[in-house]
N, C-alpha and C positions, 0 to 999 in steps of 0.2 A: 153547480154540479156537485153531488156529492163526493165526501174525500174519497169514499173507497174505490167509485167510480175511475175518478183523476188517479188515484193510487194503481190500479188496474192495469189504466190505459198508459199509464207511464212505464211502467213494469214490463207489458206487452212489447209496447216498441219497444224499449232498451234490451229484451232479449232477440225479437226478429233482426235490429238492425243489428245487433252483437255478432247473430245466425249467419247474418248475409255479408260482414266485413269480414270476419275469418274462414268465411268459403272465398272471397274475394285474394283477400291476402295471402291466402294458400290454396288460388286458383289450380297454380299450375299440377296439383295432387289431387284433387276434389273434382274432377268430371273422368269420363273417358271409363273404360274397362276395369284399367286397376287404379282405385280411389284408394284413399287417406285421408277424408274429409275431416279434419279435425275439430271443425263447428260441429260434429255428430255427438261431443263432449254433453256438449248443453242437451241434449237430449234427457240426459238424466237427473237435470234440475227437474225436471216432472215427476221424479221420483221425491223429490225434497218440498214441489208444491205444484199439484197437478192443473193450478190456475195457469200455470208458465205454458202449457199446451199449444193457446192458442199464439203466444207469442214465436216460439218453436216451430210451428207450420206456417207461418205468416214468412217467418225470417227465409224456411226453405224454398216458399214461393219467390220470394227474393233473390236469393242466393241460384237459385236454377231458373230466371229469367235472363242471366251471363252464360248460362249452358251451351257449350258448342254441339248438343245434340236436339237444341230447340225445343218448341214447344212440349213434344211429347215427354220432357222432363221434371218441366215444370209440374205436369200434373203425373204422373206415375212417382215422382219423386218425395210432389208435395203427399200424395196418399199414402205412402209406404209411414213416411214420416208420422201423419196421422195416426195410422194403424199403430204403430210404434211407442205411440206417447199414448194410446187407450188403452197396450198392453203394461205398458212402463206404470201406470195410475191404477190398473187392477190389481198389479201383483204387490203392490206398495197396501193395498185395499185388504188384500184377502192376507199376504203373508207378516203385513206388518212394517214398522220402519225400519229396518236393520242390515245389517252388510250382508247377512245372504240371501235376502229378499233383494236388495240392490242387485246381486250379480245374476239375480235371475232373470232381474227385469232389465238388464243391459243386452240381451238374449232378443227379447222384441225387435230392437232395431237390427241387429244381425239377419235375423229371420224374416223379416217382413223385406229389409231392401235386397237382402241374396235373391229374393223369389219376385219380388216386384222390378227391383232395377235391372236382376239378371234377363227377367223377359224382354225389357224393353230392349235391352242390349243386343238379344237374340233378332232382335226383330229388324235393328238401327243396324249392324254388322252384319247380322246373316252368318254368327259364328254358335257353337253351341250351347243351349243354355246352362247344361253342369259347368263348364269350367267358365262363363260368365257372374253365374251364382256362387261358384268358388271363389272367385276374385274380389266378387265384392263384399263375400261375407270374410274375405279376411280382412281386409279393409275395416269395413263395420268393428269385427272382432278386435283387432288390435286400437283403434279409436276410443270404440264406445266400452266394452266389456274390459279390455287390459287398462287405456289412459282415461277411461270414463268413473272406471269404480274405484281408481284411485282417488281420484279429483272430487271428485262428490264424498269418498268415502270421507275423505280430509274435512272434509266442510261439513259432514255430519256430527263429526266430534266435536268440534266447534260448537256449544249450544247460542253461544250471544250470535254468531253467524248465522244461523240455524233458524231462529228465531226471526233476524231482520230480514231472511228469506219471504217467510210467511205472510202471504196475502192479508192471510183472515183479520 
C-alpha cells in the first residue's frame, strides 16, 4: 500500500476515534436539546486540512451510534456534520487560510446543526423548532466558533504544527 494511502488511513481513524471518545467522555453534554459537544472542536481541523473531513464524519457516525435519541441521529447528525466540514473546506477555499476566514467557517457548523439537529429534535420531543435551533446553535457557537477558533487558531501559528497537519 502506498505511504500516502496508510498516511490517510491513519490520519482518518485517529481523528474519527478522537471524534467518537470525546463525545463519549463528555457524553453526559453531547446529546439531548441543550449540547456542548466538545468533539465539534475537531470540526475545524478541516479548516487546517480539508482531508480530515472524512475522518470528522466517520468519528460523528460513531459518536451518535451511543445516541439516546437512536438511529435518526446517527444520520441527521452524521449529515449536518458533512454539510459543515463542505462549508468549513469552501470558506478556507474561497477566503484563504486566515483567522477571519477561520471564524467564518466555524459559522457552518452552528448553522447547519441549529437547522438540521433542531428539526430532528422538533420531530423526537414534539417541542418547537426556534428554541430547539437556539439551543443547539448555542452549543455549536460556544464549542465550535468561541473554543474551536481559539484551539485551531493556536495551531495555526504554529507553522512546524501546521505543517505535520498536512496530508499532502
Amino acid at each position: 500500500m502506498k505511504k500516502y494511502n496508510m498516511s490517510f488511513m491513519t490520519r482518518t481513524a485517529l481523528i474519527a476515534a478522537a471524534y467518537a471518545a470525546l463525545t463519549y467522555a463528555f457524553a453526559w453534554m453531547s446529546y439531548e436539546q441543550l449540547q456542548f459537544r466538545v468533539a465539534e472542536i475537531l470540526v475545524l481541523f478541516a479548516f487546517i486540512e480539508p482531508k480530515y473531513s472524512l475522518g470528522l464524519i466517520l468519528g460523528c457516525v460513531l459518536a451518535n451510534m451511543a445516541s439516546p435519541l437512536g438511529v435518526i441521529d446517527v444520520v441527521v447528525g452524521s449529515f449536518a456534520t458533512f454539510l459543515a466540514v463542505v462549508f468549513i473546506s469552501a470558506v478556507r477555499k474561497i477566503g484563504g487560510y486566515n483567522k477571519k476566514s477561520l471564524i467564518i467557517a466555524s459559522l457552518g457548523p452552528v448553522i447547519t446543526n441549529a437547522l438540521l439537529v433542531g428539526l430532528e429534535l422538533t420531530y423526537l420531543f414534539q417541542t418547537p423548532f426556534i428554541i430547539n435551533a437556539f439551543y443547539v446553535a448555542i452549543g455549536e457557537f460556544v464549542t465550535v466558533t468561541i473554543a474551536g477558533t481559539v484551539a485551531v487558531g493556536s495551531i495555526m501559528k504554529n507553522q512546524n504544527l501546521t505543517v505535520m497537519l498536512q496530508m499532502d
